[in-house]
C-alpha positions in Angstrom: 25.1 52.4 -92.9 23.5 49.4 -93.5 25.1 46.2 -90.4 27.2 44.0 -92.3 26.4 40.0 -92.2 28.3 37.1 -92.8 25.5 34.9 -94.2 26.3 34.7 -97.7 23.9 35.4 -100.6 23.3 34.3 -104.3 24.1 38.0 -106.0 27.3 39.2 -106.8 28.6 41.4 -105.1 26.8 40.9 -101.9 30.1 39.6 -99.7 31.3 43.4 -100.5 30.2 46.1 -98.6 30.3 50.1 -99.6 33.0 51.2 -97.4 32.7 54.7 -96.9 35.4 57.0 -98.7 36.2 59.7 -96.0 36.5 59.4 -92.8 39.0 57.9 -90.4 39.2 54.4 -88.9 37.7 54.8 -84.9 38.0 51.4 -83.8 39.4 47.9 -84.7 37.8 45.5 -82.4 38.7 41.5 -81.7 36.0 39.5 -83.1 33.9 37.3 -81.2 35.2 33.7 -82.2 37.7 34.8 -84.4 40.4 35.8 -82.9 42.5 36.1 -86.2 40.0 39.2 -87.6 38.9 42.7 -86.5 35.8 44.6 -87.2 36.7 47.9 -88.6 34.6 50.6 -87.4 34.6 54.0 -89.1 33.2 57.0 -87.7 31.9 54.8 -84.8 30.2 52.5 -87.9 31.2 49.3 -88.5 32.4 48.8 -92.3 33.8 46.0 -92.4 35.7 43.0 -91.2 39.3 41.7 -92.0 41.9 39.1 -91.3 44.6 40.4 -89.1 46.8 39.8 -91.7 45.2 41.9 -94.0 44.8 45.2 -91.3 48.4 44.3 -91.6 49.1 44.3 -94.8 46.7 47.4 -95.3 49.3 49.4 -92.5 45.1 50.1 -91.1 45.6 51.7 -87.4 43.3 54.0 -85.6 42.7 57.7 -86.9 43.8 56.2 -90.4 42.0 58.5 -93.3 39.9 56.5 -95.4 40.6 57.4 -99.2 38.7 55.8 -102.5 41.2 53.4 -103.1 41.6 52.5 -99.3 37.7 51.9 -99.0 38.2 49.9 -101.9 40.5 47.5 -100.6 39.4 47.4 -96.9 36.1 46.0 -99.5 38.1 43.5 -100.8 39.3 41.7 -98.2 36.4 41.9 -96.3 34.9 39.8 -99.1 37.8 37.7 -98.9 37.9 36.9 -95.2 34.3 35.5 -95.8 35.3 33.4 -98.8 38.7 32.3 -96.9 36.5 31.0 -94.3 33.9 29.6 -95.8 36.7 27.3 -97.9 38.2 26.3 -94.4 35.1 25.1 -93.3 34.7 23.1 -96.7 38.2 22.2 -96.9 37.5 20.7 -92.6 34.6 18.2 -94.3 36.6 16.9 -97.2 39.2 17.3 -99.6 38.3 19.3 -102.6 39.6 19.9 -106.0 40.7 23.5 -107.2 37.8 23.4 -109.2 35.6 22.6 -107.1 36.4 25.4 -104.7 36.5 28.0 -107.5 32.8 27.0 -108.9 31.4 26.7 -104.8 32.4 30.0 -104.0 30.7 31.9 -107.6 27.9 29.9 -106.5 27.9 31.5 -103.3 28.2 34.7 -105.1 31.7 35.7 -104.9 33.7 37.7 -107.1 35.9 35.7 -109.2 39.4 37.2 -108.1 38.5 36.9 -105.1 38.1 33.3 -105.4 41.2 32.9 -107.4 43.0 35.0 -104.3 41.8 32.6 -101.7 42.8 28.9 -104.3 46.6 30.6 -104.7 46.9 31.2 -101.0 45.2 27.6 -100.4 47.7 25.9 -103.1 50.6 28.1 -101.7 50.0 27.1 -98.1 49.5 23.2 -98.9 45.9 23.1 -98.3 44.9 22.6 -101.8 46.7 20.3 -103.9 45.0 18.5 -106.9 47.3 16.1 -107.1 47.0 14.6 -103.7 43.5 15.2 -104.2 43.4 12.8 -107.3 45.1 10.0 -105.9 42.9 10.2 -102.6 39.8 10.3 -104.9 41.1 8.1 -107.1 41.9 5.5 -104.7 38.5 5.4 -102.9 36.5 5.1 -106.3 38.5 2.3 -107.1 38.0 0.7 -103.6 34.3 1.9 -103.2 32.8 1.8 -107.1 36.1 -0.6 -108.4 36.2 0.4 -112.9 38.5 0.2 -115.6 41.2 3.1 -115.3 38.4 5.2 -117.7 36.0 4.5 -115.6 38.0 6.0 -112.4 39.3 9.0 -115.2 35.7 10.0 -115.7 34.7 10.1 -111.7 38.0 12.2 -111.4 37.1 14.7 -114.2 33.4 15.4 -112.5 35.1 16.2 -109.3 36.9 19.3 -111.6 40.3 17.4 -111.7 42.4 18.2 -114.8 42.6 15.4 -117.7 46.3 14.9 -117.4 46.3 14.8 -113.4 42.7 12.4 -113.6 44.3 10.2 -115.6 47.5 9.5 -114.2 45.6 9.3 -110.5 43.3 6.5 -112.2 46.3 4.6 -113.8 47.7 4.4 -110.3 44.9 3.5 -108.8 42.9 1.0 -111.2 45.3 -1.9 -110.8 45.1 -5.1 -113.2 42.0 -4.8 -115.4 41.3 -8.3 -115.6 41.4 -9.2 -112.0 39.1 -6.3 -110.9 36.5 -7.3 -114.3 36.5 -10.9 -112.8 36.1 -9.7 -108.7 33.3 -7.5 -110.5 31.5 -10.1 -112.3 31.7 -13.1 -109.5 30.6 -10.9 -106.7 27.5 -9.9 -109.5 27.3 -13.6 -110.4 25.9 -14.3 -106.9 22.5 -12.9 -107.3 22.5 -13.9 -110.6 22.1 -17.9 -109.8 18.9 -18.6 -111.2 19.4 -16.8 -114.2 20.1 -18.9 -117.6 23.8 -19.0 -118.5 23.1 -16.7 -121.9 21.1 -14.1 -119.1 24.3 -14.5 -116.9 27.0 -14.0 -119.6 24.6 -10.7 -121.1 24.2 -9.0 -117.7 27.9 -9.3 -116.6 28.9 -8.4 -120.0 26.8 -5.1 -119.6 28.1 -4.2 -116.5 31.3 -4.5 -117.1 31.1 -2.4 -120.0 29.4 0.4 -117.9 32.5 0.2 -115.7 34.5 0.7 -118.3 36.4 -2.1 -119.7 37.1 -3.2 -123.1 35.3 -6.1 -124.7 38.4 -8.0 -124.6 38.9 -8.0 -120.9 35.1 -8.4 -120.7 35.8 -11.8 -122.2 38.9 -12.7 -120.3 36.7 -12.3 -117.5 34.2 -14.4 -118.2 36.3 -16.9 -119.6 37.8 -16.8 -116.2 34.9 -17.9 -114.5 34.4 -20.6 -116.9 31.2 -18.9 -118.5 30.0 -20.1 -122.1 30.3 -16.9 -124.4 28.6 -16.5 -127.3 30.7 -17.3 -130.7 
């Protein structure tokens, strides 16, 4: 039998490994750094390697018979111990979208229920909540990259955030359109001092429009900062 790895892969299938059908389990060995999984080891080969939870949940215990449907399952959440760690680890760096971990783990070539397995435990546990998600996200856009609430909405829906969740999250966090248009346009009307007023007014005004806002707070923006707009 072939020495499993937890280096993932771009195939499908290759987090699951053929788990033999007969046989009995011989030992169920601690792992080194993990002290929440075991190796599984049948007929003196290692097959695979679970959560503790999951040896538990299995009933798996030494001189157990492996069986087709067993081997099957001891396959599944061998799989699913990589993909469950591999989220932690993701989850560690940064909050993430449901989304987002579904499509990162297919990339890494796991099987879709898997991944939906590991997002309901995540969502069920707390660690994954798109909600809280949005409103983190959409509060740094709008502090990093400040927009219009569509603007914000559209960052929100890249990161795999629902419509209805991106654009309440956006509303929340956009604040007064006219007062962020005119903090947008005077900090850009700094390097735009030697520029005629018609250039000024033309570059603002496209700016401001690829952030998002509608031509009439474009105006009131301007107007704000006393700028000559075109009749």
């Amino acid at each position: 039998m072939t020495r499993l790895s937890d280096e993932g892969g771009d195939q499908r299938g290759r987090h699951r490994p053929s788990v033999p059908v007969h046989g009995c389990i011989t030992s169920m060995d601690i792992t080194s750094g993990d002290a929440d999984a075991r190796h599984i080891a049948i007929d003196g080969t290692r097959a695979a390697t679970l959560l503790e939870a999951d040896v538990v949940r299995l009933n798996l215990g030494l001189d157990t018979p492996l069986s087709p449907d067993l081997a099957e399952r001891i396959a599944y959440h061998h799989e699913y111990r990589l993909a469950w760690r591999a989220t932690l680890k993701r989850l560690e760096r940064s909050s993430r979208s449901q989304q987002d971990v579904l499509d990162h783990l297919l990339e890494r070539g796991h099987e879709q229920e898997v991944a939906e397995q590991v997002i309901t435990t995540l969502v069920s546990n707390g660690l994954l909540d798109d909600a809280r998600f949005a409103a983190s996200a959409a509060e740094s856009i709008a502090r990093r990259t400040p927009g219009s609430a569509s603007y914000i909405e559209s960052r929100l829906l890249r990161h795999g955030i629902q419509p209805a969740q991106a654009r309440d999250a956006a509303r929340d966090a956009a604040g007064d359109p006219v007062e962020i248009a005119t903090e947008i346009a005077r900090k850009a009307l700094r390097s735009l001092h030697t520029c005629t007023p018609e250039t000024q007014v033309r570059r603002l005004h496209g700016r401001l429009a690829r952030r998002g806002f509608e031509l009439d707070v474009i105006e009131a923006a301007l107007r704000r900062l006393e700028l000559d707009l075109p009749e």
